[in-house]
C-alpha positions as CSV (number, residue, x, y, z in Angstrom):
1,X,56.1,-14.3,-37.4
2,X,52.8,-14.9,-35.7
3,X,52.6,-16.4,-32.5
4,X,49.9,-17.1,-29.5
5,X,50.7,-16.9,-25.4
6,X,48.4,-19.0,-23.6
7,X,47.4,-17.8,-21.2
8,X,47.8,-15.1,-18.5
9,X,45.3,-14.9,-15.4
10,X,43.3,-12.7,-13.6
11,X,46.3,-11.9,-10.8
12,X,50.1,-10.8,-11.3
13,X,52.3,-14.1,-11.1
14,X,55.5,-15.6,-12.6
15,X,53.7,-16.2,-16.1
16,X,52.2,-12.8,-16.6
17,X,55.1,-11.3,-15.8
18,X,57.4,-13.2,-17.6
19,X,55.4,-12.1,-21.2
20,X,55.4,-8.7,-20.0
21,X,59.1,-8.5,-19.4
22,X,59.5,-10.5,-23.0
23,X,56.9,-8.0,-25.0
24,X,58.6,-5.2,-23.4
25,X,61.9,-6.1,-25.3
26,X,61.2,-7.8,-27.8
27,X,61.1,-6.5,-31.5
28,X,57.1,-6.7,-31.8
29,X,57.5,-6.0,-35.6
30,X,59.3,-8.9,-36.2
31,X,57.5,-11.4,-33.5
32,X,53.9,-10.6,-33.9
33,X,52.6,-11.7,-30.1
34,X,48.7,-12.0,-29.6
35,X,47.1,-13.3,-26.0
36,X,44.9,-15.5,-25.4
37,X,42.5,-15.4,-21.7
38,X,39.7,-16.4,-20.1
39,X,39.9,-13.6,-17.2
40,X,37.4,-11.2,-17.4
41,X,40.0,-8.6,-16.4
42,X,43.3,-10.1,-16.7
43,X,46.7,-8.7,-15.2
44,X,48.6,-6.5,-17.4
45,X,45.7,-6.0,-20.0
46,X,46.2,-2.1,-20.4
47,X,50.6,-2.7,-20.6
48,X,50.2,-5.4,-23.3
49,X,47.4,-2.9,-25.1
50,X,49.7,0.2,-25.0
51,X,52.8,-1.7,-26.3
52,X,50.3,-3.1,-29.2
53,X,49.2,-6.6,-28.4
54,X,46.0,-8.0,-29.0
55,X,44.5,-9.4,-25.4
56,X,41.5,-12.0,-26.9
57,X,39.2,-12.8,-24.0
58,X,37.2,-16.4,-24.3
59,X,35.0,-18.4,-22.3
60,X,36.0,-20.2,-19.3
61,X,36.5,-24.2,-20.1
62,X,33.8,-24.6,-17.6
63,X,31.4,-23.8,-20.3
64,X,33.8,-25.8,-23.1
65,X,32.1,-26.0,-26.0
66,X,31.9,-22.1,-26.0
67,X,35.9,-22.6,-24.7
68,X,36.6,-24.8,-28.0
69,X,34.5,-23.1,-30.4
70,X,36.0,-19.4,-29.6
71,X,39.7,-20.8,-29.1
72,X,39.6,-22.7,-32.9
73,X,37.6,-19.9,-34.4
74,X,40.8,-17.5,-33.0
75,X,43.6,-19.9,-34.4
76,X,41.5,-20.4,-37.3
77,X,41.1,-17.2,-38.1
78,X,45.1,-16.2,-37.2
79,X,46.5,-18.7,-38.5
80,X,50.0,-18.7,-35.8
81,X,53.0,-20.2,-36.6
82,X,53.8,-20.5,-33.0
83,X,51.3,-21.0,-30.0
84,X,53.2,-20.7,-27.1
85,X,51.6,-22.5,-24.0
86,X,52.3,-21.7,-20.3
87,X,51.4,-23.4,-17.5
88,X,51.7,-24.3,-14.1
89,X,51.0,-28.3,-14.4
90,X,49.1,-30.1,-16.9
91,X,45.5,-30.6,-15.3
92,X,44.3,-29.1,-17.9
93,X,45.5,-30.1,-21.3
94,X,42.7,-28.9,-23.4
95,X,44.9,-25.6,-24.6
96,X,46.9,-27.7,-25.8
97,X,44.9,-30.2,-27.5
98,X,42.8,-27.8,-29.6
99,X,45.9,-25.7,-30.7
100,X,47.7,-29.0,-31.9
101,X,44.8,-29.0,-34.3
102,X,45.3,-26.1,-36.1
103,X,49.5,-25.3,-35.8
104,X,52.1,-27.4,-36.3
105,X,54.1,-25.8,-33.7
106,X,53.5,-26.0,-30.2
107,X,55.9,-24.8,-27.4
108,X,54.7,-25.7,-23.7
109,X,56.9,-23.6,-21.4
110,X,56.8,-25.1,-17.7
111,X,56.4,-22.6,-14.8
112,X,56.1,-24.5,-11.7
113,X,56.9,-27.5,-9.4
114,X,54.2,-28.5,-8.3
115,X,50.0,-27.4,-8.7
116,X,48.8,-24.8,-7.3
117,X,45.3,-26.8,-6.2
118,X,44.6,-30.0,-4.2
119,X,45.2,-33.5,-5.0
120,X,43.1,-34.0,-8.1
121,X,44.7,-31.5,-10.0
122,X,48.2,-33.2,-9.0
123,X,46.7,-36.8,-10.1
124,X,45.5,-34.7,-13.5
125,X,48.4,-33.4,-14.1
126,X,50.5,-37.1,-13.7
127,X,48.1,-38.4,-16.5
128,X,48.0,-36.0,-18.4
129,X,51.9,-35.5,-18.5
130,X,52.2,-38.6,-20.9
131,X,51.1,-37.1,-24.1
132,X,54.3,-35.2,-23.6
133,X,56.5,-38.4,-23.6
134,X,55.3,-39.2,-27.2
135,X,54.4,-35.7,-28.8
136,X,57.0,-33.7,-30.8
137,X,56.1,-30.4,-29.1
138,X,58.8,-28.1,-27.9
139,X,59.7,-28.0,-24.4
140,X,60.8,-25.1,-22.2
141,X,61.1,-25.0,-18.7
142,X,62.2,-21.5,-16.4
143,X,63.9,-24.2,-13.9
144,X,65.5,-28.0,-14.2
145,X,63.2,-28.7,-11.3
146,X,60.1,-27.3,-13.4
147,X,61.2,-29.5,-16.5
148,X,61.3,-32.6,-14.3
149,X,58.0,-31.8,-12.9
150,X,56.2,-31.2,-16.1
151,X,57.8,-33.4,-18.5
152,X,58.7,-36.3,-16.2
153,X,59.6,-39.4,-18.3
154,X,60.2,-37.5,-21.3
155,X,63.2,-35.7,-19.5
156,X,64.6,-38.0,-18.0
157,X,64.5,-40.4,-21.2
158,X,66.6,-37.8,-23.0
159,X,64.3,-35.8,-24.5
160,X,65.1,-32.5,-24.9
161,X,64.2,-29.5,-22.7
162,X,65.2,-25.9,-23.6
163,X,66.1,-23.6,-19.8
164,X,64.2,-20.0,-20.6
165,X,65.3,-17.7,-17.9
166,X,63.1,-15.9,-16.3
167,X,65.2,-12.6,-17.3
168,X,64.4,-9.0,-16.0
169,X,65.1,-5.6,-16.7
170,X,68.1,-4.9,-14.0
171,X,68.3,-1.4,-14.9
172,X,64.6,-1.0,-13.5
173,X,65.3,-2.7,-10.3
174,X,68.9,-1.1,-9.6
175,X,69.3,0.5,-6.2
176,X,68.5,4.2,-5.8
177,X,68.9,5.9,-2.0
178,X,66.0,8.8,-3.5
179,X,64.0,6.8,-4.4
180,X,64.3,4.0,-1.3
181,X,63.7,7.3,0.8
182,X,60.7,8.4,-0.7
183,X,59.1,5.1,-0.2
184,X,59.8,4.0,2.8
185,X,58.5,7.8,3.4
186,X,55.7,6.9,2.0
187,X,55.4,3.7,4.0
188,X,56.2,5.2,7.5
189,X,59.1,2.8,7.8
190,X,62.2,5.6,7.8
191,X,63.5,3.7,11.0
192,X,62.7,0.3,10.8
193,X,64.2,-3.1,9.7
194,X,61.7,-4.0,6.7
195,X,61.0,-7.3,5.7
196,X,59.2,-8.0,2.2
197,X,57.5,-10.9,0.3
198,X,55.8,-10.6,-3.3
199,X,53.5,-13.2,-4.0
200,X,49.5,-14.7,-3.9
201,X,48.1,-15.4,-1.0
202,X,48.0,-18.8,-2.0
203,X,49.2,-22.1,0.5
204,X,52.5,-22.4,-2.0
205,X,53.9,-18.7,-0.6
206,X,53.6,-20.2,2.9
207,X,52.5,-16.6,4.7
208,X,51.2,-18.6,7.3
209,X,54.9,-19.3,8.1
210,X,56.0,-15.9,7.2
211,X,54.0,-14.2,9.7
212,X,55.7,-16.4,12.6
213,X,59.0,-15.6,11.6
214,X,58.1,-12.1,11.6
215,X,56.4,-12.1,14.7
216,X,59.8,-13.9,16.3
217,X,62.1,-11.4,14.8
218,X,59.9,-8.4,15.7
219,X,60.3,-9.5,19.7
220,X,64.1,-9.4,19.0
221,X,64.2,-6.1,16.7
222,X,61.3,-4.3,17.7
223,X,61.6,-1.3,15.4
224,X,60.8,-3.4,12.4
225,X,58.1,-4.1,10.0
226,X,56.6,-6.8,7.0
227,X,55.8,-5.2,4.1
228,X,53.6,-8.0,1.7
229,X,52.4,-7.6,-1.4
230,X,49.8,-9.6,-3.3
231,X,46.2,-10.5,-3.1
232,X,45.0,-14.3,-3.3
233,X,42.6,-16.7,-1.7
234,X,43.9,-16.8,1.9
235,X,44.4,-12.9,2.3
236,X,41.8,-12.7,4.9
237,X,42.9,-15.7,6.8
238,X,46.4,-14.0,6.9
239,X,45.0,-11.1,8.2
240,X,43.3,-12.4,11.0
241,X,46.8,-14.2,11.9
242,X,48.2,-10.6,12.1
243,X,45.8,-9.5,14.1
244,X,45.7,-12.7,16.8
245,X,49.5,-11.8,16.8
246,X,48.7,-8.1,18.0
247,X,50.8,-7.0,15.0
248,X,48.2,-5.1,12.9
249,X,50.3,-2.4,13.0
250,X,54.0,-3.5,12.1
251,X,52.5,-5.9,9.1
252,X,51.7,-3.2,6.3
253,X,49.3,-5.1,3.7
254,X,50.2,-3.2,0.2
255,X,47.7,-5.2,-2.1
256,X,48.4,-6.0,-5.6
257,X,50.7,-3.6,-6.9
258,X,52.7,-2.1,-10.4
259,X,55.1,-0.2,-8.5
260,X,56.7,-3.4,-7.3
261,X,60.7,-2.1,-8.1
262,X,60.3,1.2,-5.7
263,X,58.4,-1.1,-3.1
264,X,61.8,-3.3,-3.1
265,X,63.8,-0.4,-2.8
266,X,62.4,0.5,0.5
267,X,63.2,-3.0,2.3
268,X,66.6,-4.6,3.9
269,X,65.6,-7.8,3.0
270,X,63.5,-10.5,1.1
271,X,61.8,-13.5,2.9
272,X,60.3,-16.2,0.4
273,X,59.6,-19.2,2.5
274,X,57.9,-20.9,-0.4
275,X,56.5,-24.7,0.1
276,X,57.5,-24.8,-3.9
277,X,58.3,-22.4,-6.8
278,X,58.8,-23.1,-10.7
279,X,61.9,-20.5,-10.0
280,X,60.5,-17.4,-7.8
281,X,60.8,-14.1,-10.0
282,X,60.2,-11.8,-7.3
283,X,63.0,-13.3,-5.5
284,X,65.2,-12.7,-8.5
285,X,63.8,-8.8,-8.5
286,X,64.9,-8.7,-5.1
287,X,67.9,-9.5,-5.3
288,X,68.7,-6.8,-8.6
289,X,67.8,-4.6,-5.8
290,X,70.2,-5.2,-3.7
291,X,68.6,-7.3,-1.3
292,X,69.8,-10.1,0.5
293,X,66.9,-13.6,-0.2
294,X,66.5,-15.6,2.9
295,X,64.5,-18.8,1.2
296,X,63.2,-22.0,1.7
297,X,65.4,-25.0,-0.3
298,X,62.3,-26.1,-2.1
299,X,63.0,-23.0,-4.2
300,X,65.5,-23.5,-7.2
301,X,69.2,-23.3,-6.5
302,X,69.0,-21.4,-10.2
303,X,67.4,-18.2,-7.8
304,X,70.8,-17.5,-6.5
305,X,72.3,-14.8,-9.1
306,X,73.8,-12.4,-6.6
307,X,75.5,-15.0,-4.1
308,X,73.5,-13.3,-1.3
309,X,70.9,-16.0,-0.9
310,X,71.1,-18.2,2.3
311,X,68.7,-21.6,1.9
312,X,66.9,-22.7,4.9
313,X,64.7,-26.0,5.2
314,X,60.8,-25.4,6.4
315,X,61.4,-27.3,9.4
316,X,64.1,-25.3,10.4
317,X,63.4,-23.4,13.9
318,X,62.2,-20.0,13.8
319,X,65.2,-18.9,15.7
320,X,67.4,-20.0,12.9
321,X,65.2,-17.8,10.1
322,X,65.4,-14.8,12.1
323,X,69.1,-15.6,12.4
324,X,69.1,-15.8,8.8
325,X,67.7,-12.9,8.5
326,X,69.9,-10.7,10.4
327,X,73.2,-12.4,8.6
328,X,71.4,-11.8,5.3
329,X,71.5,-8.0,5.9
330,X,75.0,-7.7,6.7
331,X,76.3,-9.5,3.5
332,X,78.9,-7.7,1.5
333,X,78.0,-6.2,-1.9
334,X,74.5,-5.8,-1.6
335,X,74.1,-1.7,-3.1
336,X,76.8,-2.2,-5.4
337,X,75.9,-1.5,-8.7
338,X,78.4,-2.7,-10.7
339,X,78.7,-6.3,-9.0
340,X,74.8,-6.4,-9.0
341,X,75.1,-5.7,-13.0
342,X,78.3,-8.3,-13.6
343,X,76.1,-11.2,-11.9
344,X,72.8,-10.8,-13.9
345,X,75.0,-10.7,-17.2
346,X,77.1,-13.8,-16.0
347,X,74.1,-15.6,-14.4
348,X,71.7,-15.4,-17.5
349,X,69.2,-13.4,-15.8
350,X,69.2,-10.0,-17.5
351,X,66.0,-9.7,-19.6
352,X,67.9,-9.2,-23.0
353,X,69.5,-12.3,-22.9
354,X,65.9,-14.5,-22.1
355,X,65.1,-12.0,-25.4
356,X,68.1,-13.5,-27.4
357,X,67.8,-16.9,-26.7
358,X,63.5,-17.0,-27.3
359,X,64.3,-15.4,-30.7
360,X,66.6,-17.8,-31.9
361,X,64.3,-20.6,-30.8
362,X,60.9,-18.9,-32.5
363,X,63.3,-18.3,-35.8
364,X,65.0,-21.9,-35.4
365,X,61.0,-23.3,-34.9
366,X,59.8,-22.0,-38.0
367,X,62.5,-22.1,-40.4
368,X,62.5,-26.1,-39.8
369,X,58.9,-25.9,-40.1
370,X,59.4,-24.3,-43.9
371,X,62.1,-26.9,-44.4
């Protein structure tokens, strides 16, 4: 079975590593994955290369009769039964358009609540959003909250949705004391209260906010630190909020990083005061960790696997996030292996489950298709 994933970016984020978790465990022999891209050096290129799939670069739909010409020649020429379609918001439909054209079977897989650019791109994506209320494609959605926002009227008159959870590979993420050591070693935080965040640099991961409840709980615990990964658009403006702050030192900028399961290892808690997520994967990561998730409630209630999750509103006081924060670290259960293990099995969230359920639908998709 042949199918197409369009379309990972230039920068690590929910969709990218969602495929890579999927292609990881998947049996590749039997679903034949290729990728489609129009980043000149997309995220995960040399991991989806090493494990075998094709990573097909095209033009950017700036330039879209190069775009159209290059995507049709590729499903043309491939021939999918499947083109799987990932996206943030509909703005831009024309992946979708041009693969209708050439397969019968299209999943769009929602990953997101909201866009992640300005106020055209929202009125875009409300227009655009229709074609799904009278076209048979197959729906998926990593949240209820993310089906509602990209489906809209076709979800709410019955149509059907399929939940893919965004599943991860516990075992990776399981806390280990050596290796915690040796990072936060590594780090210079032996004896310190680290905070963490994994995310862009973008106005949705809020950092502008992050930094102020850092800098409040940093007067109260002064032997602490923020440890943010990530690179994005407003880095630089975050920086210079650091350093306005006088905190250039306890605010360790790690860039965009692989290692991201030993960087979790060496924090005592997760901060994700997000304006909106399609779910928050890095949250979930966290907490397979061991860590408690202090996050805003415009974040799924689905991100709460381990029961150690406390949901704050944005206009909350700082006081009461740095209260948070302190309460979230002394939650019961949080290195215990087993009970991290029993909630990721009973939650949905363990990566070979999100494997089952994708091959049933893929195997469901085409054998109605050859029906």
């Amino acid at each position: 079975m042949k199918i197409l994933h369009s379309e990972v970016s230039d920068t690590i984020g929910g969709i990218e590593a969602f495929l890579l978790n999927i292609s990881s465990n998947i049996d590749l022999k039997q679903y034949q994955f290729d990728i489609i891209t129009t980043a000149r050096t997309p995220a995960y290129e040399k991991e989806f290369t090493e494990i075998g799939i094709p990573v097909y670069k095209i033009s950017s739909v700036k330039h879209f009769f190069k775009y159209y010409k290059e995507f049709s020649d590729l499903l043309k020429k491939n021939q999918y039964d499947i083109v799987h379609i990932h996206k943030n918001s509909l703005a831009n439909p024309f992946s979708i358009l041009i693969a209708r054209k050439y397969c019968k079977k299209i999943v769009i897989h929602s990953h997101n609540t909201k866009p992640s650019k300005g106020k055209l791109t929202f009125i875009l994506h409300w227009i655009n959003r229709r074609l799904l209320c009278t076209e048979s494609f197959l729906r998926f959605a990593c949240s209820e909250e993310a089906a509602r926002w990209m489906y809209g009227q076709a979800v709410e008159q019955g149509k059907d949705y399929y939940l893919i959870k965004n599943g991860i590979n516990v075992e990776k993420f399981l806390p280990n004391q050596k290796i915690r050591d040796n990072m936060r070693k590594e780090l210079g935080v032996q004896n310190d209260y680290v905070l963490c965040n994994v995310g862009r640099f973008t106005e949705q991961k809020n950092h502008h906010f992050l930094i102020e409840i850092f800098a409040q709980f940093h007067k109260r615990i002064p032997k602490s630190k923020l440890v943010l990964v990530g690179t994005g658009p407003l880095l630089e403006n975050i920086k210079k909020q650091v350093k306005e702050l006088s905190l250039p030192e306890e605010v360790l900028f790690l860039g965009e990083r692989k290692d991201i399961p030993q960087i979790l290892q060496a924090a005592d808690v997760f901060v994700l005061p997000s304006i909106y997520e399609g779910l928050g994967i890095a949250g979930i990561e966290a907490q397979a960790v061991g860590l408690p998730l202090i996050t805003s409630d415009n974040v799924p209630k689905d991100i709460n696997v381990t029961g150690n999750t406390i949901f704050l509103k944005l206009n909350e006081s700082i006081d009461r996030w740095c209260d948070s924060v302190v309460s979230g670290m002394q939650a019961k259960n949080l290195k215990n292996i087993n009970f991290i293990r029993q909630c990721f099995d009973k939650n949905g969230y363990n990566i070979q489950d999100t494997v089952h359920v994708l091959e049933k639908f893929y195997s469901s998709i085409t054998k109605n298709s050859n029906n």
